[in-house]
C-alpha positions in Angstrom: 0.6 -16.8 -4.3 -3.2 -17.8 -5.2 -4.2 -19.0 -1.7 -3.2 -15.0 -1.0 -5.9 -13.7 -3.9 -9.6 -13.1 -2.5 -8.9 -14.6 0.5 -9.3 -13.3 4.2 -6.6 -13.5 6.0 -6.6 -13.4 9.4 -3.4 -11.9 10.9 -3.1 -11.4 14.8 -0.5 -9.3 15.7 1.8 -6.8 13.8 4.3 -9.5 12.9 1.5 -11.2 11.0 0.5 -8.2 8.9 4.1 -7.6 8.0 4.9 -10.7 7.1 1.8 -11.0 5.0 3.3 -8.1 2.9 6.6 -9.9 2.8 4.9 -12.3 1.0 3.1 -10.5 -1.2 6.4 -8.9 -2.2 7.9 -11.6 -3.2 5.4 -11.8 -6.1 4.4 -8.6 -7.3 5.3 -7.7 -10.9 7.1 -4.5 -11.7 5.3 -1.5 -11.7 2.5 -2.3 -9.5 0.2 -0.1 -7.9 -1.5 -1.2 -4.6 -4.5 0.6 -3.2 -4.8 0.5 0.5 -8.5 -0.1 1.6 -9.3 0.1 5.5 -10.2 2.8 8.9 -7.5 4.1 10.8 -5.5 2.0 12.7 -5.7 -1.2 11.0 -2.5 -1.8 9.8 -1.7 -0.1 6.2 1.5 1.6 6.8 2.7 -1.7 8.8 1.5 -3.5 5.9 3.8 -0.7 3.3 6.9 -1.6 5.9 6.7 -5.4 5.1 6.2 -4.5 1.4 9.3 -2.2 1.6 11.2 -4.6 3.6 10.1 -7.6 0.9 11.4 -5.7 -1.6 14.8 -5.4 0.0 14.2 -1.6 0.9 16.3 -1.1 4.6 14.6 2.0 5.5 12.2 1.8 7.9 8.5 2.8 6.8 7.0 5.8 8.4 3.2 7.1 7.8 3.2 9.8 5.1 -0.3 11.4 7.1 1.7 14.6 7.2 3.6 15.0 3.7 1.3 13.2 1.8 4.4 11.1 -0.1 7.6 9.6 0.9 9.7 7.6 -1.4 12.1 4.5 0.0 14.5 3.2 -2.3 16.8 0.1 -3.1 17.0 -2.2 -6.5 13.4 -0.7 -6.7 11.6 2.7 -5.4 8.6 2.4 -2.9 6.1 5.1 -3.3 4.2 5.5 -0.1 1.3 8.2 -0.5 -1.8 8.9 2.4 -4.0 10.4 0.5 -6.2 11.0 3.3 -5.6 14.7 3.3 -6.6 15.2 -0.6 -10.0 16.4 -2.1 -10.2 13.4 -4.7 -9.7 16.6 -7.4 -8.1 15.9 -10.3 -5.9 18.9 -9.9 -5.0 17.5 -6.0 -3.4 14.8 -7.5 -1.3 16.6 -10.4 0.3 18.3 -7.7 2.0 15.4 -6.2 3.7 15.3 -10.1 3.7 11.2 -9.8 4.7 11.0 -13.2 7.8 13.2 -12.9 8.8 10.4 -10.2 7.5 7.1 -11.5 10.4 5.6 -13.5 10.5 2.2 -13.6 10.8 -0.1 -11.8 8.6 1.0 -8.6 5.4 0.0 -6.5 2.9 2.8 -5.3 0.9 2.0 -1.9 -1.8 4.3 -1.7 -3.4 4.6 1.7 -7.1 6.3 0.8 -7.0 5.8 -2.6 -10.7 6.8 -3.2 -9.3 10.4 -2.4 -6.5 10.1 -5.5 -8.2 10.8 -8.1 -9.0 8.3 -10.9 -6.2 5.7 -9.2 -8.4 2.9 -8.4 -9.6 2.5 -11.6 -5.9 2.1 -12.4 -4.3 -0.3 -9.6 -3.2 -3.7 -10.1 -4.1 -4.9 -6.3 -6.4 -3.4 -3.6 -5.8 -4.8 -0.1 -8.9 -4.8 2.3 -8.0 -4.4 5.6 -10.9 -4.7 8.3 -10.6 -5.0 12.4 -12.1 -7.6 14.5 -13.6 -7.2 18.0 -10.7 -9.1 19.3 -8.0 -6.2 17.6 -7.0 -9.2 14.7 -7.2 -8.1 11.3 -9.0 -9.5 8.5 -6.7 -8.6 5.2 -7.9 -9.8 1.2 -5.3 -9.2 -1.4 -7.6 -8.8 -5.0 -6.3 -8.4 -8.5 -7.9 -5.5 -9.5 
């Protein structure tokens, strides 16, 4: 799992990304929370299926850019939030009531996390996803 820390990763196509989160899955400790860094289009909510699918979660992962959260379920729940569509307020974020949902065990993805308030100073991982000029992706998994 350390050659995936502070490293950039270069994945290709789709399949590479997912896998990538399949990975990462594998290792993640309860309870994580996993901010989503990156412009549109480069792969977050395919990076959220291969997490959900690494975590044994059949459901296929759809982009919450419209209701903000959905939740996928198995041995484990998979919060999914796109934040993208919130002011950063404190009080935008108390509505989603996170901690009525959050009972262990779980993993939160947040797509835009600087716009949920206070969460990056509270995430275990932040994934940096940039785009190349040749449409790869360039992803860095960091503690956080």
């Amino acid at each position: 799992m350390s050659q995936l820390f502070d490293v950039e990763i270069i994945c290709k196509t789709e399949k590479d990304t997912r896998n990538l989160a399949i990975n990462f899955a594998k290792f993640l400790p309860q309870n994580s929370s996993i901010a989503l860094v990156g412009d549109l289009g480069v792969g977050k909510t395919t990076f959220v299926g291969g997490l959900a699918y690494g975590l044994g979660i059949p459901d296929t992962v759809r982009s919450p850019s419209f209701n903000i959260l959905n939740i996928y379920s198995s041995n484990v729940s998979l919060f999914h939030i796109d934040a993208y569509r919130l002011d950063g307020s404190e009080q935008a974020a108390e509505s989603l009531m996170l901690n009525d949902f959050l009972s262990p065990p779980y993993h939160l993805a947040v797509e835009w996390p600087e716009r949920l308030y206070n969460f990056l100073e509270t995430c275990t991982f932040k994934v940096i996803f940039s785009m190349h000029n040749d449409f790869s992706r360039a992803i860095c998994i960091r503690p956080y």
